[in-house]
TIRO-401171 format. One record per atom (N, C-alpha, C, O): residue number from 1; residue in three letters; atom name; y negated, z negated, x negated. Coordinates in Angstrom, 2 decimals. Each point is the difference from the previous one (the first is absolute). Example, Ala and Ser with C-alpha at 12.3 -4.5 7.8 and 13.67 -1.06 7.14 Angstrom:
% TIRO-401171
[pt 1,ALA,N,[5.69,-7.80,-13.19]],
[pt 1,ALA,CA,[-1.19,0.00,0.89]],
[pt 1,ALA,C,[-1.20,0.00,-0.90]],
[pt 1,ALA,O,[0.02,-0.66,-1.04]],
[pt 2,SER,N,[-1.07,1.38,1.39]],
[pt 2,SER,CA,[-1.19,-0.06,-0.82]],
[pt 2,SER,C,[-1.09,-0.73,0.77]],
[pt 2,SER,O,[-1.11,-0.17,-0.51]],
***
This chain:
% TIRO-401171
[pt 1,UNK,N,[-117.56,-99.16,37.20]],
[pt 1,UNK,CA,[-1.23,-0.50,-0.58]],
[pt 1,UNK,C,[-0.83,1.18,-0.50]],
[pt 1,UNK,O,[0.57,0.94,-0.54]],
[pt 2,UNK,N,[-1.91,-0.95,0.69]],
[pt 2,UNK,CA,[-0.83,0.75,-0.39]],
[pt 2,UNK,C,[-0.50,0.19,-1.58]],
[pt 2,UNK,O,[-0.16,-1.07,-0.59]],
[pt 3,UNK,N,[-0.05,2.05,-0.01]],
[pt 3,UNK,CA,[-0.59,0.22,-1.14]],
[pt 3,UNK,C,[-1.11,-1.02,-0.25]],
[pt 3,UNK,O,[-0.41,-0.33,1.11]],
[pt 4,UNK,N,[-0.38,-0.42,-2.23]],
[pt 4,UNK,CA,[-0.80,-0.48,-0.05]],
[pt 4,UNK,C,[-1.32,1.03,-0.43]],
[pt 4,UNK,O,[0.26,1.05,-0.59]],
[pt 5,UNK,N,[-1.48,-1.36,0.88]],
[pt 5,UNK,CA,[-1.06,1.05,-0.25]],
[pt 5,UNK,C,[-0.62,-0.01,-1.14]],
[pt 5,UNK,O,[-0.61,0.90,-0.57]],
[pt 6,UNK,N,[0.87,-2.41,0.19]],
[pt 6,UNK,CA,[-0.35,-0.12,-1.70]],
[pt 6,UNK,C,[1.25,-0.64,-0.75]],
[pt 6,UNK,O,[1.09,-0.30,0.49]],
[pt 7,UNK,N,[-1.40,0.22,-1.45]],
[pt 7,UNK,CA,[1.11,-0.46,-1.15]],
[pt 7,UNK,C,[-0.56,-0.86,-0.87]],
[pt 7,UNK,O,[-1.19,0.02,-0.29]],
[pt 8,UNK,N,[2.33,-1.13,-0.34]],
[pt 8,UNK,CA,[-0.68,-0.94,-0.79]],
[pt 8,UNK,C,[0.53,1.24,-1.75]],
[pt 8,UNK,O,[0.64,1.05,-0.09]],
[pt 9,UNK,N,[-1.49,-2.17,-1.19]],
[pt 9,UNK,CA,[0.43,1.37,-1.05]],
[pt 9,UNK,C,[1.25,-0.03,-0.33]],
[pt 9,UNK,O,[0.65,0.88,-0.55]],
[pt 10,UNK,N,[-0.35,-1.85,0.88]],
[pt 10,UNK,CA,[1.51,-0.55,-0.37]],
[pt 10,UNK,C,[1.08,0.73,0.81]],
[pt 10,UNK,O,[1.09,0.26,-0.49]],
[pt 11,UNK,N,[-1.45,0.08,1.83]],
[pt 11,UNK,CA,[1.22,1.08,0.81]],
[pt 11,UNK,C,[-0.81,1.08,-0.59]],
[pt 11,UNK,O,[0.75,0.98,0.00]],
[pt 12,UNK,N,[-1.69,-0.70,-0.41]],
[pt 12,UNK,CA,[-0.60,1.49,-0.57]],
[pt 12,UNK,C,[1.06,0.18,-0.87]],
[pt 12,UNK,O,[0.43,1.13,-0.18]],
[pt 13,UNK,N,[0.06,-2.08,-0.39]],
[pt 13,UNK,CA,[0.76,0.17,-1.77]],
[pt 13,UNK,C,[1.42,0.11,0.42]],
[pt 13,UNK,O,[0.74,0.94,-0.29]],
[pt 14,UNK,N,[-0.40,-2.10,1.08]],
[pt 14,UNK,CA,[1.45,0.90,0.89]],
[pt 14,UNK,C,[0.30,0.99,0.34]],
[pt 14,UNK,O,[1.13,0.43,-0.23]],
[pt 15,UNK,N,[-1.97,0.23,0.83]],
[pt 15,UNK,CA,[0.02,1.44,0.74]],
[pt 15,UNK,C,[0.04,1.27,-1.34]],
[pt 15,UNK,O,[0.75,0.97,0.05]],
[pt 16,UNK,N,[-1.29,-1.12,-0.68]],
[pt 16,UNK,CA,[-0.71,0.37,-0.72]],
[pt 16,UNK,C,[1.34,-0.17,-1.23]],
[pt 16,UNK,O,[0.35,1.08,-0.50]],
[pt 17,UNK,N,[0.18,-1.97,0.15]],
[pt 17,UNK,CA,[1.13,-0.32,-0.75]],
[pt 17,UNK,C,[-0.83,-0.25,-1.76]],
[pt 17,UNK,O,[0.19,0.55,-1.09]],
[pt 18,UNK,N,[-0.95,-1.46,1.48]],
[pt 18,UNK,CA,[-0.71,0.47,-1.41]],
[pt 18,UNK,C,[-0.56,-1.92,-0.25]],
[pt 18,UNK,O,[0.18,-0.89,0.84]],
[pt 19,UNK,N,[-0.84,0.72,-2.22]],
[pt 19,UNK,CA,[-0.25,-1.63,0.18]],
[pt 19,UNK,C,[-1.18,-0.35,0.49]],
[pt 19,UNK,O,[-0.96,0.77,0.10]],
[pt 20,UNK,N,[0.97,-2.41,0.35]],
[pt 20,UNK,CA,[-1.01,-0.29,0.41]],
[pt 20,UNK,C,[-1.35,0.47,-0.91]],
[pt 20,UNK,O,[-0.80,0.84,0.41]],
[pt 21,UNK,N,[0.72,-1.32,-1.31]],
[pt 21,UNK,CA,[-0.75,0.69,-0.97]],
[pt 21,UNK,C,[-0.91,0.96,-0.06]],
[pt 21,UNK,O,[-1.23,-0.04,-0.04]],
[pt 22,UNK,N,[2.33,1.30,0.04]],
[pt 22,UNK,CA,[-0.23,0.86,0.02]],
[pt 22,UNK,C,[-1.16,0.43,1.42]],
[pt 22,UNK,O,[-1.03,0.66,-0.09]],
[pt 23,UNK,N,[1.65,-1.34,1.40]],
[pt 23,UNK,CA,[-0.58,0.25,1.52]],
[pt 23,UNK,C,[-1.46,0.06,0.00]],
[pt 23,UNK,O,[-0.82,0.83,0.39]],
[pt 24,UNK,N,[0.73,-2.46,-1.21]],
[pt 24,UNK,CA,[-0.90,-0.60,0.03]],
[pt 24,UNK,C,[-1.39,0.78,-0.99]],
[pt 24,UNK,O,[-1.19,-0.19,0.25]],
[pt 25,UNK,N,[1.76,1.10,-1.43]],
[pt 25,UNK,CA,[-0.82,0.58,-0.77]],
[pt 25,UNK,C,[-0.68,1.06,0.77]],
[pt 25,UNK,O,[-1.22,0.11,0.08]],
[pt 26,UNK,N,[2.34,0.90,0.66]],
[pt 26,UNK,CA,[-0.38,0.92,1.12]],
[pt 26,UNK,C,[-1.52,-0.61,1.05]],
[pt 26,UNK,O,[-1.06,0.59,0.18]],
[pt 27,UNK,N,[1.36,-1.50,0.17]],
[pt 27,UNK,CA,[-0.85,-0.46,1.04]],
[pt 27,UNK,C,[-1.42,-0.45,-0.91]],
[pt 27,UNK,O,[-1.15,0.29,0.34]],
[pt 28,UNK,N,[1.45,-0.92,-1.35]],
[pt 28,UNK,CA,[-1.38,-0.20,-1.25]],
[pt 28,UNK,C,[-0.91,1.23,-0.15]],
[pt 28,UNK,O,[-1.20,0.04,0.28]],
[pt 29,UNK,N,[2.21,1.24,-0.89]],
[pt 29,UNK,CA,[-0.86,1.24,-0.12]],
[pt 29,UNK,C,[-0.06,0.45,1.05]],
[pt 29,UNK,O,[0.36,1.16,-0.19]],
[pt 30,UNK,N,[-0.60,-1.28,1.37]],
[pt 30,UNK,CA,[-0.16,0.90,1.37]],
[pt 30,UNK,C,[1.17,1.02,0.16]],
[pt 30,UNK,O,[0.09,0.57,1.09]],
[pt 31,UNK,N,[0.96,-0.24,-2.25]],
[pt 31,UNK,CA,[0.81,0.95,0.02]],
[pt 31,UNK,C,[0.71,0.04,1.72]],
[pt 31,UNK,O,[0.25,1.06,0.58]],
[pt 32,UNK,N,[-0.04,-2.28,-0.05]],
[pt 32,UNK,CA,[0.64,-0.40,1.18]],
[pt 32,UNK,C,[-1.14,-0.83,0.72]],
[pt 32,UNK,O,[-0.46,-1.02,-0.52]],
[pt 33,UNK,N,[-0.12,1.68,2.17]],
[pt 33,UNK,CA,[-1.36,-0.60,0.52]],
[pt 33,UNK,C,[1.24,-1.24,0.68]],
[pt 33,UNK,O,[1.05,0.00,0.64]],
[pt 34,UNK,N,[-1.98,-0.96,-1.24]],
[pt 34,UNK,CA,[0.36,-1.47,0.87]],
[pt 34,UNK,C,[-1.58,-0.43,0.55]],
[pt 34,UNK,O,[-1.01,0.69,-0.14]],
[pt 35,UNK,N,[1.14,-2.21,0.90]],
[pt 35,UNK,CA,[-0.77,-0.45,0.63]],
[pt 35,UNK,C,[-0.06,-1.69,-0.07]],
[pt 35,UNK,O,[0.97,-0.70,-0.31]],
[pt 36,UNK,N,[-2.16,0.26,0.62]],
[pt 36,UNK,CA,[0.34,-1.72,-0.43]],
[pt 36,UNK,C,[0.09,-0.48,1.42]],
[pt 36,UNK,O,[-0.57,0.55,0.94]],
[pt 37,UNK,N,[1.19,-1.41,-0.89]],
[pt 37,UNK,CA,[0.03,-1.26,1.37]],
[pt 37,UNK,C,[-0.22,-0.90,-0.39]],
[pt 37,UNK,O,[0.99,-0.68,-0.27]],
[pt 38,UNK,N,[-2.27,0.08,-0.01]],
[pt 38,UNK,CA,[-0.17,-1.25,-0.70]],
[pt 38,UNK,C,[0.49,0.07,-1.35]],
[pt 38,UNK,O,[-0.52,0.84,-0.73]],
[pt 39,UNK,N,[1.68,-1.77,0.17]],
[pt 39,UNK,CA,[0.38,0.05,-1.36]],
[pt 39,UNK,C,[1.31,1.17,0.35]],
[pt 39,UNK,O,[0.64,0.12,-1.04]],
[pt 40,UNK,N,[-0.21,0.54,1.88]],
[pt 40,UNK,CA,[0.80,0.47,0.15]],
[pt 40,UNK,C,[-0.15,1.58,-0.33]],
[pt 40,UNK,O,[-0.86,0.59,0.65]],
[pt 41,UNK,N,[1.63,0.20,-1.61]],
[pt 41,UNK,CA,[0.02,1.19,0.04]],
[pt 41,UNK,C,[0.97,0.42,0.77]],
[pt 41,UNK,O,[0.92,-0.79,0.20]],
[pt 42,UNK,N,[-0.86,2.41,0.55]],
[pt 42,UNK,CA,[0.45,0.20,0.99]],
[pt 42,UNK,C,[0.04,1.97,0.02]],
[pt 42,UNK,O,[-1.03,0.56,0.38]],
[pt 43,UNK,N,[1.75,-0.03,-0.63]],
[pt 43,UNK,CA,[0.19,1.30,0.11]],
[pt 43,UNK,C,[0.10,0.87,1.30]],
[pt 43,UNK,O,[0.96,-0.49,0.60]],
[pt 44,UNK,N,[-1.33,1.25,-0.06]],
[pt 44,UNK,CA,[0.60,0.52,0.96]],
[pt 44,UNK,C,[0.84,1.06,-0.23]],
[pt 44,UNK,O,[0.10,0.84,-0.90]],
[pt 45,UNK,N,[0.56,-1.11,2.06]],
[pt 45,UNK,CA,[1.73,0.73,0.05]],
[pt 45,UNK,C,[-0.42,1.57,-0.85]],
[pt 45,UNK,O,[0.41,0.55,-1.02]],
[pt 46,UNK,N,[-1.67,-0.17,2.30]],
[pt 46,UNK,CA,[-0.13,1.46,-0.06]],
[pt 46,UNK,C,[-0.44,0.65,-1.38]],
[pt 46,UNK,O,[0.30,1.13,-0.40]],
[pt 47,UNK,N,[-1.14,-2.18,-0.32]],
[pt 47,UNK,CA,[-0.62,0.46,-1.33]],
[pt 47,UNK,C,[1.45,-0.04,-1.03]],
[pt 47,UNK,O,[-0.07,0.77,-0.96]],
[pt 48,UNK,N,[0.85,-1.27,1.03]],
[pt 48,UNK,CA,[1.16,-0.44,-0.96]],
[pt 48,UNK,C,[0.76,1.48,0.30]],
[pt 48,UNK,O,[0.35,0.73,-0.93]],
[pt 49,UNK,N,[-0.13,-0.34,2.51]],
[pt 49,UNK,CA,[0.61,1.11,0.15]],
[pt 49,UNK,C,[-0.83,1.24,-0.45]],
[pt 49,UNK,O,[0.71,0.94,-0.36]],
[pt 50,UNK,N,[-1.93,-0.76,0.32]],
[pt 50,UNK,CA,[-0.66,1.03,-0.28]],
[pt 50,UNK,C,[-0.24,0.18,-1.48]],
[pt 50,UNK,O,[-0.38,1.03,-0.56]],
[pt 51,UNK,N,[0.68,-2.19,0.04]],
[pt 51,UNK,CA,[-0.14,0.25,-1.76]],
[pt 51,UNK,C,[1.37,0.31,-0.65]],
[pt 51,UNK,O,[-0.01,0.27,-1.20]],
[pt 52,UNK,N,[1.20,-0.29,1.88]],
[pt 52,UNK,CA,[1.37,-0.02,0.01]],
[pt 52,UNK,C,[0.26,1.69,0.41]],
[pt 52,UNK,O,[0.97,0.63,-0.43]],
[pt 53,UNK,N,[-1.78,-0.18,1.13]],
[pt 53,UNK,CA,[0.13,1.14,0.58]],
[pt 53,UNK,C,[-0.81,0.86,-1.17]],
[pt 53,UNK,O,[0.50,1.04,-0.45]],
[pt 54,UNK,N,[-1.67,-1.49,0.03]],
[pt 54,UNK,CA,[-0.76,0.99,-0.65]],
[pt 54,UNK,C,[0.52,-0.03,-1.51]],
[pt 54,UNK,O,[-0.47,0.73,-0.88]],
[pt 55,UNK,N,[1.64,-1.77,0.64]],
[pt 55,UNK,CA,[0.71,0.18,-1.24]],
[pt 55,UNK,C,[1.11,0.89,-0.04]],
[pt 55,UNK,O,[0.46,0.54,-1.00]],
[pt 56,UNK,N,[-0.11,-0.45,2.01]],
[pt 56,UNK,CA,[1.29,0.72,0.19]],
[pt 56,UNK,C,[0.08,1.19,-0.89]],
[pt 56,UNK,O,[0.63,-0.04,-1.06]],
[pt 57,UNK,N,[-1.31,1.19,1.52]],
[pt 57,UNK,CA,[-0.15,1.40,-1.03]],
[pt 57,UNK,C,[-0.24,-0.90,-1.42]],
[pt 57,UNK,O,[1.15,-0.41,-0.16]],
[pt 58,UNK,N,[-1.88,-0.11,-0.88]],
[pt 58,UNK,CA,[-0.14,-0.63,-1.11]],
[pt 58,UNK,C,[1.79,-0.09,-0.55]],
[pt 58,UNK,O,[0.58,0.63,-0.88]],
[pt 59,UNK,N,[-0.01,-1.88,2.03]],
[pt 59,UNK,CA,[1.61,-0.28,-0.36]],
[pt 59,UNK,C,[0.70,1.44,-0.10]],
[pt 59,UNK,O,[0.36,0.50,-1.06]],
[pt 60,UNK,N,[-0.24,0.08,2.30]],
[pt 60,UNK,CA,[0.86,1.45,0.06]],
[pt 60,UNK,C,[-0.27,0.88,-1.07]],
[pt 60,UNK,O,[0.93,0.51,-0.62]],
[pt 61,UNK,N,[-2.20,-0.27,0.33]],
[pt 61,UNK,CA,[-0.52,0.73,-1.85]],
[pt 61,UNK,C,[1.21,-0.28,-1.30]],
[pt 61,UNK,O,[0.77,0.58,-0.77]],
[pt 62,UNK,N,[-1.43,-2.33,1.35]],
[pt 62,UNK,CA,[0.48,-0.60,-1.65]],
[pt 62,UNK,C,[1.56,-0.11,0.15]],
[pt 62,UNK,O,[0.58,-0.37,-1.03]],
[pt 63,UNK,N,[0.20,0.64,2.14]],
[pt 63,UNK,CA,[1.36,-0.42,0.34]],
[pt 63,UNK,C,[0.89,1.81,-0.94]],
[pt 63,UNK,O,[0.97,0.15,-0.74]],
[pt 64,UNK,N,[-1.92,0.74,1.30]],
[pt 64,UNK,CA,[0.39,1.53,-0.08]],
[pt 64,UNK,C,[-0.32,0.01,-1.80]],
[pt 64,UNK,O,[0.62,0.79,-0.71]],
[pt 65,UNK,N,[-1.62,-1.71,0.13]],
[pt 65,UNK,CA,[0.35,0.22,-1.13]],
[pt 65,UNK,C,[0.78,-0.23,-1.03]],
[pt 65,UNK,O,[0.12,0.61,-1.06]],
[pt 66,UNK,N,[0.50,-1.74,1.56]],
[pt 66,UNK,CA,[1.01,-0.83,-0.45]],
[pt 66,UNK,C,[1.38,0.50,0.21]],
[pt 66,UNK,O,[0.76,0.31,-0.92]],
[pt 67,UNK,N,[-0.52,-0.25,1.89]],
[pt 67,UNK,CA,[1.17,0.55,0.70]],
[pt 67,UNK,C,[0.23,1.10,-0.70]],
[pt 67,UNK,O,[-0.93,0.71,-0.40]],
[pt 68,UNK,N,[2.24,-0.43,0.16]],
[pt 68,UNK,CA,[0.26,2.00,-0.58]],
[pt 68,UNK,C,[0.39,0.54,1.43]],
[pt 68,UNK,O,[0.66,-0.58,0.86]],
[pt 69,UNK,N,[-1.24,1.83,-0.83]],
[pt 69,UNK,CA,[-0.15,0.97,0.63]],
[pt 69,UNK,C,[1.97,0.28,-0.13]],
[pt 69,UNK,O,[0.83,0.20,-0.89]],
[pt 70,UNK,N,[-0.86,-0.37,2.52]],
[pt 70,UNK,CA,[1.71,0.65,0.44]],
[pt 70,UNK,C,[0.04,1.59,0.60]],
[pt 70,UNK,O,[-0.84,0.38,0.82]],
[pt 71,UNK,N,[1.68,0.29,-1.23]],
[pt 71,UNK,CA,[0.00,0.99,0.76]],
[pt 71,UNK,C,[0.61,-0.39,1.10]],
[pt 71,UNK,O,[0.79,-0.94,0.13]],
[pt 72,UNK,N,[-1.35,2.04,1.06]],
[pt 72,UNK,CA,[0.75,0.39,1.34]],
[pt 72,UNK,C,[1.45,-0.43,-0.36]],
[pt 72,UNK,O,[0.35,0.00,-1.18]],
[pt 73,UNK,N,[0.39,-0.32,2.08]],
[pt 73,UNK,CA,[1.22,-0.24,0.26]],
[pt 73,UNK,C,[0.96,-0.75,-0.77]],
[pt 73,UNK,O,[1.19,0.07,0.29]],
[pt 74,UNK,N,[-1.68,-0.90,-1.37]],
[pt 74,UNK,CA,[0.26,-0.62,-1.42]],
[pt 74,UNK,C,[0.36,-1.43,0.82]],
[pt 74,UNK,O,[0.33,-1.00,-0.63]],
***
């Protein structure tokens, strides 16, 4: 089976591992570009992956600050 090209917010929040709620606030502030189908909101795959991608460095930052620093071979 093929990937779907959009997403409802609700598999946004699956994927995503986070609450409906929450999906749904993303898509309110534009933070996450969705789209309407009638009464239907609707994400695409690619925008979900590209905002996932442009968080990445943000997570890896905040991961290195948290984390204690291991030495080599430890």
């Amino acid at each position: 089976m093929t990937e779907p090209i959009v997403l409802t917010v609700d598999e946004v929040a699956e994927r995503l591992r986070i609450g409906r709620a929450k999906a749904y606030a993303m898509v309110a502030s534009g933070e996450l570009p969705a789209m309407r189908l009638g009464h239907a909101i609707r994400v695409p795959l690619a925008a979900l992956c590209e905002w996932v991608e442009r968080r990445t460095p943000e997570v890896l930052a905040l991961r290195e600050s948290v984390e204690p620093h291991r030495p080599a071979g430890s």
